[in-house]
C-alpha positions in Angstrom: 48.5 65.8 -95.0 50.4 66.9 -91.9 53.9 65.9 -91.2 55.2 64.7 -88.2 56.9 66.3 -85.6 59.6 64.1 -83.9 62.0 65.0 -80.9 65.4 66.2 -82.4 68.5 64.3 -81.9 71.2 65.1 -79.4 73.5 66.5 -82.2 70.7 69.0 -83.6 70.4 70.6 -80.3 72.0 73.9 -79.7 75.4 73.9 -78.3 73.9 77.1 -76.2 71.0 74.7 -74.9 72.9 72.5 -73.2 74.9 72.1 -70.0 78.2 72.6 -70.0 80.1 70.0 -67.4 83.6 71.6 -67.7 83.1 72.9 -64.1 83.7 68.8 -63.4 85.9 67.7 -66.1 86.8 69.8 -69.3 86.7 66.4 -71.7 85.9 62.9 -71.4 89.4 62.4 -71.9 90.3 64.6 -68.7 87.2 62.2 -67.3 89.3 58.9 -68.7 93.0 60.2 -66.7 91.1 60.7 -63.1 89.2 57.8 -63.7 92.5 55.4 -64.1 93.6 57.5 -60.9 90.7 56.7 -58.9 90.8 53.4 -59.9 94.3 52.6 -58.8 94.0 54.9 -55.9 91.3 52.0 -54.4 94.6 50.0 -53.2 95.2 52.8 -50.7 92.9 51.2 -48.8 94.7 47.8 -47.8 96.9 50.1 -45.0 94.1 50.8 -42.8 92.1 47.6 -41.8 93.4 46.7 -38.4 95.2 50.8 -37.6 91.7 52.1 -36.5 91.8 51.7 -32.7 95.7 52.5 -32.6 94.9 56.3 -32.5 93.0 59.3 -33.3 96.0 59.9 -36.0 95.2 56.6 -37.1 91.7 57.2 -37.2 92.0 60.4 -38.7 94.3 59.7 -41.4 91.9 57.1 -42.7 88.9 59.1 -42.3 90.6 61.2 -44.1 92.2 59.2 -47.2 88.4 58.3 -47.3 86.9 61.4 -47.2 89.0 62.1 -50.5 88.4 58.9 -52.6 84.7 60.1 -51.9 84.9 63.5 -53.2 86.8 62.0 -56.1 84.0 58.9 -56.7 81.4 62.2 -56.6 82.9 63.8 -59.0 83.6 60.9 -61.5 80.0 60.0 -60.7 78.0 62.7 -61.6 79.9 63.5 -64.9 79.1 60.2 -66.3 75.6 60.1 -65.2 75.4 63.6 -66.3 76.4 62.2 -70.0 73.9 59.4 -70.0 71.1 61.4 -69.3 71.7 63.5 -72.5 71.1 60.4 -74.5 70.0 56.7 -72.9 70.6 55.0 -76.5 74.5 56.3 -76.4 76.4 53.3 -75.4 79.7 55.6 -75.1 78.3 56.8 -72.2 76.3 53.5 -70.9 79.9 52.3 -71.1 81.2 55.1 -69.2 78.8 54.9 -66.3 79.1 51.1 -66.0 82.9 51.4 -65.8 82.3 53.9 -63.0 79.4 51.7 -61.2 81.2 48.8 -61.4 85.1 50.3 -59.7 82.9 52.8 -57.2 81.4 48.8 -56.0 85.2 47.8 -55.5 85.8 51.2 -53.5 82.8 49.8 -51.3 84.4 47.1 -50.7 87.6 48.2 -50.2 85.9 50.8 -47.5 83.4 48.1 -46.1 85.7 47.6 -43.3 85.4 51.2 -41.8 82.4 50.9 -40.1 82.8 47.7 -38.2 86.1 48.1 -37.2 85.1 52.0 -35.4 81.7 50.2 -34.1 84.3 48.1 -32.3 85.6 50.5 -30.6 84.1 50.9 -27.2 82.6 53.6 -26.1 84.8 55.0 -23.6 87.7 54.5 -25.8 85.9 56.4 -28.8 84.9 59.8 -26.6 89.0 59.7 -25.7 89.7 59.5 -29.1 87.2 62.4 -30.2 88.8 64.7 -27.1 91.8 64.9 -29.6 91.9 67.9 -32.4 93.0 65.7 -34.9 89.3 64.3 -34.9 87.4 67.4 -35.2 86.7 67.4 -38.7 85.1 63.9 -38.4 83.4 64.4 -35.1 80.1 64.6 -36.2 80.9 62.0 -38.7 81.7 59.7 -35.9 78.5 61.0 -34.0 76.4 59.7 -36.4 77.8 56.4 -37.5 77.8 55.7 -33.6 73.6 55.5 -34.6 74.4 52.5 -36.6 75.9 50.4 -33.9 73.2 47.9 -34.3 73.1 47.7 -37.9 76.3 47.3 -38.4 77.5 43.5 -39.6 80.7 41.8 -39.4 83.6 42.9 -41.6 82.9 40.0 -43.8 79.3 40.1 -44.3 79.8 44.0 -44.4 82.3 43.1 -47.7 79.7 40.6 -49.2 76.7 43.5 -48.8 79.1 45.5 -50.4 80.0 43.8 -53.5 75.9 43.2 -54.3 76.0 46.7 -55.3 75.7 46.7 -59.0 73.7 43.5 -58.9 71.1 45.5 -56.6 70.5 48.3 -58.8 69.8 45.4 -61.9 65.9 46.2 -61.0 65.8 50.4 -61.5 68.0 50.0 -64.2 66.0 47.6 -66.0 63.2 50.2 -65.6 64.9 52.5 -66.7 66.3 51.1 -69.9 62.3 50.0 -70.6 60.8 53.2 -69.7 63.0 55.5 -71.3 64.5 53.8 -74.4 62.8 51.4 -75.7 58.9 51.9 -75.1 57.4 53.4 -78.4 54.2 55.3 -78.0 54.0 56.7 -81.5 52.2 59.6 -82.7 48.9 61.6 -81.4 47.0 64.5 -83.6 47.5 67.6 -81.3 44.4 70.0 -81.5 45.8 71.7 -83.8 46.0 69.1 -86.4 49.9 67.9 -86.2 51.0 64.2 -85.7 53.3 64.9 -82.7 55.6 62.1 -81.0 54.2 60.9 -77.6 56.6 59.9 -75.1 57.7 60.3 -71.6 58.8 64.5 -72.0 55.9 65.3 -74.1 53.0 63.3 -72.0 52.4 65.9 -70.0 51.9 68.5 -72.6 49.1 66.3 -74.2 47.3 66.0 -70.7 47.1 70.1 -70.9 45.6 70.0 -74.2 42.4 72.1 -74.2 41.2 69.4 -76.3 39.5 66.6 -74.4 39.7 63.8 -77.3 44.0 64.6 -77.4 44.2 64.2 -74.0 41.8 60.9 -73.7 43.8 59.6 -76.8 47.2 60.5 -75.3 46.5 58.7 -72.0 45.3 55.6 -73.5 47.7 55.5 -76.3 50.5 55.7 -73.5 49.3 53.8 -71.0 48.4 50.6 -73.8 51.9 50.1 -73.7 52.5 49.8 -70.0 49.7 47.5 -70.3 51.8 45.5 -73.1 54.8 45.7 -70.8 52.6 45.2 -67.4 54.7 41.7 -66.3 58.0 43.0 -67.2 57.3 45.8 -65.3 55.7 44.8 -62.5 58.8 42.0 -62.1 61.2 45.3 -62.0 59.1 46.5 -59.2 59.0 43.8 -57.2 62.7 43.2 -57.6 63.4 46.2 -56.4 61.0 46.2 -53.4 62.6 42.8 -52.6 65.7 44.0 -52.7 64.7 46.8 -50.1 62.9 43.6 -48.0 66.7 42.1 -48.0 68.7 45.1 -47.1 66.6 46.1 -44.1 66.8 42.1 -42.7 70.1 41.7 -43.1 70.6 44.9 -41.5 68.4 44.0 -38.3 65.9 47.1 -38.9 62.1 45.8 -37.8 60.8 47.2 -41.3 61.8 49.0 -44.8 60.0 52.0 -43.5 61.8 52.1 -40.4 65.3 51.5 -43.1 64.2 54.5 -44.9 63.8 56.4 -42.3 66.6 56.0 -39.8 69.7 57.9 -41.9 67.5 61.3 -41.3 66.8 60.4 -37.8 63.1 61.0 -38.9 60.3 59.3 -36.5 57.9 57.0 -38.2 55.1 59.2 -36.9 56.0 62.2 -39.6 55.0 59.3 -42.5 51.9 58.3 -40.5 50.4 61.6 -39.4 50.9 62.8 -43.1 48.7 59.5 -44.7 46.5 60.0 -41.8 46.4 64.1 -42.1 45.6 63.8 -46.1 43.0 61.4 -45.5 40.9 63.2 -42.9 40.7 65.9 -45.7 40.2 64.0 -48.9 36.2 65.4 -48.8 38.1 68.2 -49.9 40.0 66.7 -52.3 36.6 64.9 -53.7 35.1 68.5 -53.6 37.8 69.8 -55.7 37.1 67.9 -58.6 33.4 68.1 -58.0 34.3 71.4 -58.8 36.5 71.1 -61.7 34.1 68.5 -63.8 31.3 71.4 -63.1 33.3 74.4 -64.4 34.5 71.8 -67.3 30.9 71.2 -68.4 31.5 67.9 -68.1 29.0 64.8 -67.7 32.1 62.7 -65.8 35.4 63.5 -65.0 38.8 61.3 -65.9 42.3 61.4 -65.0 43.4 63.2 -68.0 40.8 66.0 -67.2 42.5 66.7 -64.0 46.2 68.8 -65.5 44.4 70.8 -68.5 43.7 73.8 -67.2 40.0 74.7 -66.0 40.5 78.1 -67.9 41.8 76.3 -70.7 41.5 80.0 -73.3 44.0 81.4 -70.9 46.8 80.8 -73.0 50.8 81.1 -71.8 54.3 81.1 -73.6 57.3 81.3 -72.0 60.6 81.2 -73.7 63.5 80.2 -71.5 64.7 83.9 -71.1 61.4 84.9 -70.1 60.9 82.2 -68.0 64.1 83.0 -66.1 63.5 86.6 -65.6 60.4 85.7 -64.1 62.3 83.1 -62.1 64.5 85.7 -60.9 61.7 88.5 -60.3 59.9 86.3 -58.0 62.6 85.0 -55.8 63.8 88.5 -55.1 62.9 88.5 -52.0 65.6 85.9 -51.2 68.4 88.9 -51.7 70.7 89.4 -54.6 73.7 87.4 -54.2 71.0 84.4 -54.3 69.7 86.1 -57.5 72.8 87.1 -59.1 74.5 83.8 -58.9 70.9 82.2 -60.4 70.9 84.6 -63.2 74.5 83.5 -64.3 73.7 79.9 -63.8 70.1 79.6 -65.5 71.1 82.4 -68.6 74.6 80.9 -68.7 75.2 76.9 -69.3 73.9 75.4 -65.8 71.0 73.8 -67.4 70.5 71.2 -70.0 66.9 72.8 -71.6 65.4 71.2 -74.3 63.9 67.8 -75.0 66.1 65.3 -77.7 65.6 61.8 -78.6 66.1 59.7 -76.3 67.0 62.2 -73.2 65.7 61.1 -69.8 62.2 62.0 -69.4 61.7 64.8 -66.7 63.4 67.3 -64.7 66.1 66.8 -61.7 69.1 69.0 -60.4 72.6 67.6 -59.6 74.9 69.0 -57.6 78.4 67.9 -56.4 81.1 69.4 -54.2 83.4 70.4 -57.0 81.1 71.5 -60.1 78.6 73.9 -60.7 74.5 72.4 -59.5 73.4 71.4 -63.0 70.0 71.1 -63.9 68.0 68.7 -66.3 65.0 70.0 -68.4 62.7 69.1 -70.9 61.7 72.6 -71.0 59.0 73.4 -73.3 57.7 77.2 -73.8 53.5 76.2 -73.9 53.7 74.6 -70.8 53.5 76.9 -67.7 54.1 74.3 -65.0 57.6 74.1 -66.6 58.4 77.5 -65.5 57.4 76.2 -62.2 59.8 73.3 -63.0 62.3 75.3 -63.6 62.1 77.2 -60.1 61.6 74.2 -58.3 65.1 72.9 -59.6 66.5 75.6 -59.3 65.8 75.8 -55.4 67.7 72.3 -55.6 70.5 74.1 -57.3 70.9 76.9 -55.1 70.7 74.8 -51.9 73.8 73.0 -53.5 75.5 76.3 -54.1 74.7 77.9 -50.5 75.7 74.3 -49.0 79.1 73.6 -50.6 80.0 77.4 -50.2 79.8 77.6 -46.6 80.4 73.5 -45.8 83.3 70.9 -46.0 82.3 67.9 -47.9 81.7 65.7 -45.3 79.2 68.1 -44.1 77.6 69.9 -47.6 74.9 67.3 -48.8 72.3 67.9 -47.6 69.5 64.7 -47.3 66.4 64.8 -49.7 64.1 65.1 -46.5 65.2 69.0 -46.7 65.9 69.4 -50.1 62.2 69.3 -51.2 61.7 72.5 -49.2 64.1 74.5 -50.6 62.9 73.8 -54.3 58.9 73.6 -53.4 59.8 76.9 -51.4 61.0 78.9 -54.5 57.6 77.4 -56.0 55.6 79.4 -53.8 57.2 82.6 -54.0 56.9 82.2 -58.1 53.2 81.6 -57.8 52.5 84.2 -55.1 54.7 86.5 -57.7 52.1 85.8 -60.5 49.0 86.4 -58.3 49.9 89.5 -57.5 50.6 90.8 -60.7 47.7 89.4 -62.3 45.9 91.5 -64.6 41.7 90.7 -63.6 40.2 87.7 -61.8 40.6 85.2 -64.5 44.0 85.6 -64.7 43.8 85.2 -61.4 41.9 82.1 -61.0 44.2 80.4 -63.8 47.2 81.1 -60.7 44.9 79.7 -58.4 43.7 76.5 -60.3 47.8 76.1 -60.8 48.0 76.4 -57.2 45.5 74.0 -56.2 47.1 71.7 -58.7 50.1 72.0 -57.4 49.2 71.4 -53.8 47.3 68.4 -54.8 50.3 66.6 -57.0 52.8 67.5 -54.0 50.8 66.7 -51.4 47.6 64.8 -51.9 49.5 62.4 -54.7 52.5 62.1 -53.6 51.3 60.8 -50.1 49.2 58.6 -52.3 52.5 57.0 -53.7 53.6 57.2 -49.9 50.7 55.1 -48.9 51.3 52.6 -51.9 54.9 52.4 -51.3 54.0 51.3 -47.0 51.3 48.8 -48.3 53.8 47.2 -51.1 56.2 46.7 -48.9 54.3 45.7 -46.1 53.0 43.1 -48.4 56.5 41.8 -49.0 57.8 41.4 -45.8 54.7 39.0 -45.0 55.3 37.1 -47.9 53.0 38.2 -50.2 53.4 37.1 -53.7 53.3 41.3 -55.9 52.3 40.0 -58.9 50.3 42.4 -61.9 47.4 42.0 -60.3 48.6 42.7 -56.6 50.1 45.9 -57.8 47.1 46.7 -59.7 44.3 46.1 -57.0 46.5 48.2 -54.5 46.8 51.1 -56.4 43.1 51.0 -57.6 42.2 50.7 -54.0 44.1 53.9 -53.7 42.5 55.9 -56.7 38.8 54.8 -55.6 39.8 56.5 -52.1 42.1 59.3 -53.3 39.8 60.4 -55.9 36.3 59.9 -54.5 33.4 57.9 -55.4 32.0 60.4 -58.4 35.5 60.7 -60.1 35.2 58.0 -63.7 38.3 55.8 -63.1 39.4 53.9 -66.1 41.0 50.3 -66.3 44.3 51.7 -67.5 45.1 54.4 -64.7 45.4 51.2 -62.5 49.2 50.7 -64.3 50.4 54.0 -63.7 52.0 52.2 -60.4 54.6 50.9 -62.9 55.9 54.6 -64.5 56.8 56.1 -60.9 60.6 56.3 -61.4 60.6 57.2 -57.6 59.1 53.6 -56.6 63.0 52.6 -57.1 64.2 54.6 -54.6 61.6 53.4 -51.4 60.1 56.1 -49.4 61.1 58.8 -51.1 58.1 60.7 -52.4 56.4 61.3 -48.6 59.2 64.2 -48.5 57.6 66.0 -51.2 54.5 66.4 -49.0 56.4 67.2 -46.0 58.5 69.8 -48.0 55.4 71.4 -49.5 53.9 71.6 -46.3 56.9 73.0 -44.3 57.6 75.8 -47.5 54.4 76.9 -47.8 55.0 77.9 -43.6 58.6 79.2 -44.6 57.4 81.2 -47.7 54.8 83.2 -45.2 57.2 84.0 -42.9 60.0 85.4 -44.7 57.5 87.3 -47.1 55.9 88.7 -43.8 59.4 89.1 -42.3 62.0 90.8 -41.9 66.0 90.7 -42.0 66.1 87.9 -39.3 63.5 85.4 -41.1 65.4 86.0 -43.9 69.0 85.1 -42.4 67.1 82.3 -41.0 65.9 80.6 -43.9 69.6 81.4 -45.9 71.0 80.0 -43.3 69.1 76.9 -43.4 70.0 76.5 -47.6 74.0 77.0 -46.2 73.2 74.0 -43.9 74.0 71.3 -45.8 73.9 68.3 -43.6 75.7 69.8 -40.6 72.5 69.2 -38.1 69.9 66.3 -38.5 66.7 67.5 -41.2 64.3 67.8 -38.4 67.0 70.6 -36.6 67.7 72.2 -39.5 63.9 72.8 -40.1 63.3 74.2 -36.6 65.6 76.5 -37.0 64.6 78.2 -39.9 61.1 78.1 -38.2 59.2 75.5 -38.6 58.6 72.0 -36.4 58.2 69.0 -38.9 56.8 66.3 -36.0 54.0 69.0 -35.1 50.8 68.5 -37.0 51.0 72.1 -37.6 52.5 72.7 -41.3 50.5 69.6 -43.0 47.3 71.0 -41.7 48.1 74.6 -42.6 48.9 73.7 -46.4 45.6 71.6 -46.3 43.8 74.4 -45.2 45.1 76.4 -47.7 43.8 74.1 -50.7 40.5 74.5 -49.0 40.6 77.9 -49.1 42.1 78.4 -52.9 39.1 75.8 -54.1 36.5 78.4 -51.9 38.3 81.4 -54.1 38.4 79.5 -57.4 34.7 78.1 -57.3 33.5 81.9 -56.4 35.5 83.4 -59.1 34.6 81.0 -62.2 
């Protein structure tokens, strides 16, 4: 009889294995004493409302007592949510963030009156107070809120938007507390005969099982209880869509999209032209699996048929050291002060590595002003798209370092619209790294299947999420009722077109709508697509480049926010509203599927 093998619990995990957050505060208790500070630093506040239009002094000093109960909310922030990712069942650290949540709201409150009250200003009066030095630090701060004129609301209804801010994250929360504490998926018989724990960190793994009845008994067995939680779940959703519906009324924007979109100063035809680029080539896309059910042997093909590799004999390990020198060997092209200060960060304590019971599922980086860009893993050695995990956080990380090196804080962080191509970037130099040093053509195509796999979960689903997310909320703001089955007949409208007519669609892939943790954070995912699409252009040119393609994209990570994503972009070297980069990295799936059918 085999015995079970169960996810270890936080205390059992290597003190070596884990992050270490003294970089933002050396204890909790040193956490606890700048807490109480922040808190009763809040009251600094009542001096200002009613000052702003004395002065630029005026202006500036409370721009700038601002600017520091921010960098002091960041810090506070990120420790605590740092904590409760090591552990969603630890109510210490529930606690912790809570408290946090709840005085940052007050602090929003406190500041709600900033924006009004400098939209008030006129604008002749404003450019007089920007000709004076004081206000150089906060010029393009001012720049930029000046955008929001027409969004702006009255002091009062600014204060009331404010104070809904815990209430409006009730939905994600919910979510998460569901999707990452208390769903149970119990145990699946791996191929090689073990009764392993499923759950959120380990799904994946099962879905690369060369053995077709794990990976069809994983994905049923996991996705029976999204169907057992399907109302709850699809209430969350909802909520939280709603919520997005609200904020963009009250606000005055014509949509949520249009919401989404306007902090990055992003044109709605960079979402459109992507749907409408990945759909002109999803023949390809249908072809693709065409060729994976053939090289398969198989009768039919099924969503968990599509991560497992097609050469599923080539066998990988990685240990974490391994996988960071390999990390580090592929980015060299990047220089070696970006490689030196990886090394130390990824062999030293940056990175929190291992999965443990009840540790947030995935992978994300977090960086802050003050501490080092920390990294989340669930890193496990048999799987080699965590190596790639591992470089694409990484690229997060190290935009963080280049940005807060070289930036102030009110100019270091950087939007997600560009962060996306920074870590997708560092994923194709690692895969380009590995075909190259590939040892015979089946090696080879193994890299090139990854590839292709890669390209198609960046770009191909993630602008099916995109499309889901536009028609959801679309839906909303017309009234629509998003019940179960709403959700549900939306995003099986999507798989029928995404994955082509031949492709065997089963019943249950219809809930994965509900286990997108993105979906809570609206019109996110499309930048995953675009980042792809503008790395893979990037990669090429600095790795057929020289010194000043090079300098051009380093300069770019050292960025931060201090120009708008679609500037930034263009120079490093590539235009994001030109069709150009989407079609370029669909072209290149093309080509990779040409390559991998001759090969196998």
């Amino acid at each position: 009889m085999s015995s079970a093998i169960r996810l270890p619990k936080r205390k059992q995990i290597k003190t070596a294995d884990t992050w270490d957050l003294s970089s933002l505060f050396a204890t909790d208790a040193a956490w606890e004493t700048a807490f109480q500070r922040f808190e009763k630093r809040i009251i600094g506040y009542e001096k200002f409302p009613g000052t702003l239009g004395r002065g630029p002094k005026a202006l500036a000093a409370c721009l700038k007592f601002d600017s520091e109960i921010s960098r002091l909310s960041e810090r506070l922030g990120v420790y605590a949510f740092l904590r409760t990712t090591e552990d969603q069942k630890c109510a210490e650290y529930q606690r912790m963030y809570g408290r946090f949540h709840h005085v940052a709201t007050r602090a929003n409150e406190a500041s709600s009156f900033l924006r009004p009250e400098i939209l008030a200003l006129s604008t002749a009066r404003l450019n007089r107070f920007l000709d004076d030095p004081v206000l150089k630090p906060y010029r393009l701060v001012l720049d930029r809120l000046r955008r929001y004129k027409k969004h702006t609301l009255s002091k009062g209804e600014e204060t009331l938007l404010a104070m809904q801010g815990e209430m409006s994250e009730a939905s994600g929360q919910t979510f998460r507390q569901l999707h990452d504490a208390d769903m149970k998926f119990g145990l699946v018989r791996d191929e090689r005969g073990r009764d392993v724990e499923l759950g959120n960190a380990t799904f994946a793994q099962f879905l690369t099982s060369p053995k077709r009845s794990v990976r069809k008994s994983a994905f049923h067995r996991y996705y029976e209880q999204f169907a057992a939680h399907e109302n709850t779940l699809a209430a969350t959703l909802n909520g939280s869509i709603q919520k997005d519906v609200y904020y963009s009324r009250a606000r005055g924007y014509q949509s949520c999209l249009q919401a989404a979109m306007f902090p990055d100063n992003v044109p709605q035809g960079v979402y459109d032209r992507l749907i409408s680029a990945v759909r002109e080539h999803l023949p390809m896309v249908h072809r693709y699996y065409d060729v994976r059910r053939r090289k398969m042997k198989l009768r039919s093909i099924h969503h968990y048929d599509t991560y497992v590799p097609i050469l599923s004999e080539k066998k990988t390990r990685h240990s974490w050291n391994k996988a960071t020198n390999v990390v580090l060997n592929s980015l060299a092209p990047l220089g070696k002060e970006y490689t030196a200060v990886l090394e130390k960060g990824l062999k030293g304590r940056w990175c929190d590595r291992y999965p443990n019971e009840g540790k947030q599922s995935g992978a994300f980086s977090c960086g802050s002003f003050d501490g080092d860009p920390y990294i989340l893993m669930n890193y496990k050695p048999e799987v080699l798209e965590d190596v790639f995990t591992l470089t694409h956080e990484a690229g997060h990380s190290m935009h963080s370092y280049f940005s807060a090196k070289h930036q102030p804080f009110l100019h270091y962080d950087y939007t997600i619209f560009v962060a996306e191509v920074a870590s997708t970037f560092n994923e194709q130099l690692l895969s380009r790294h590995l075909m190259n040093n590939a040892k015979d053509d089946q090696q080879r195509a193994f890299l090139i299947n990854r590839e292709i796999d890669a390209i198609r979960g960046t770009i191909i689903r993630q602008t099916m999420f995109a499309e889901f997310e536009k028609i959801t909320h679309q839906m909303a703001e017309q009234g629509e009722p998003l019940t179960v089955e709403a959700f549900k007949d939306v995003y099986g409208a999507l798989l029928e077109a995404y994955f082509g007519p031949e492709f065997s669609i089963d019943p249950l892939l219809k809930l994965e709508c509900f286990r997108i943790p993105h979906f809570y954070r609206p019109f996110y995912v499309y930048k995953y697509a675009t980042g792809l699409s503008a790395a893979i252009a990037l990669s090429q040119r600095v790795l057929a480049g020289g010194r000043r393609e090079l300098r051009d994209y380093l300069g770019f990570l050292k960025g931060g926010c201090s120009q708008d994503p679609l500037d930034l972009l263009r120079s490093a070297g590539v235009d994001m509203e030109s069709p150009e980069p989407v079609e370029t990295a669909l072209a290149r799936f093309g080509e990779l599927v040409d390559e991998l059918d001759r090969l196998i």
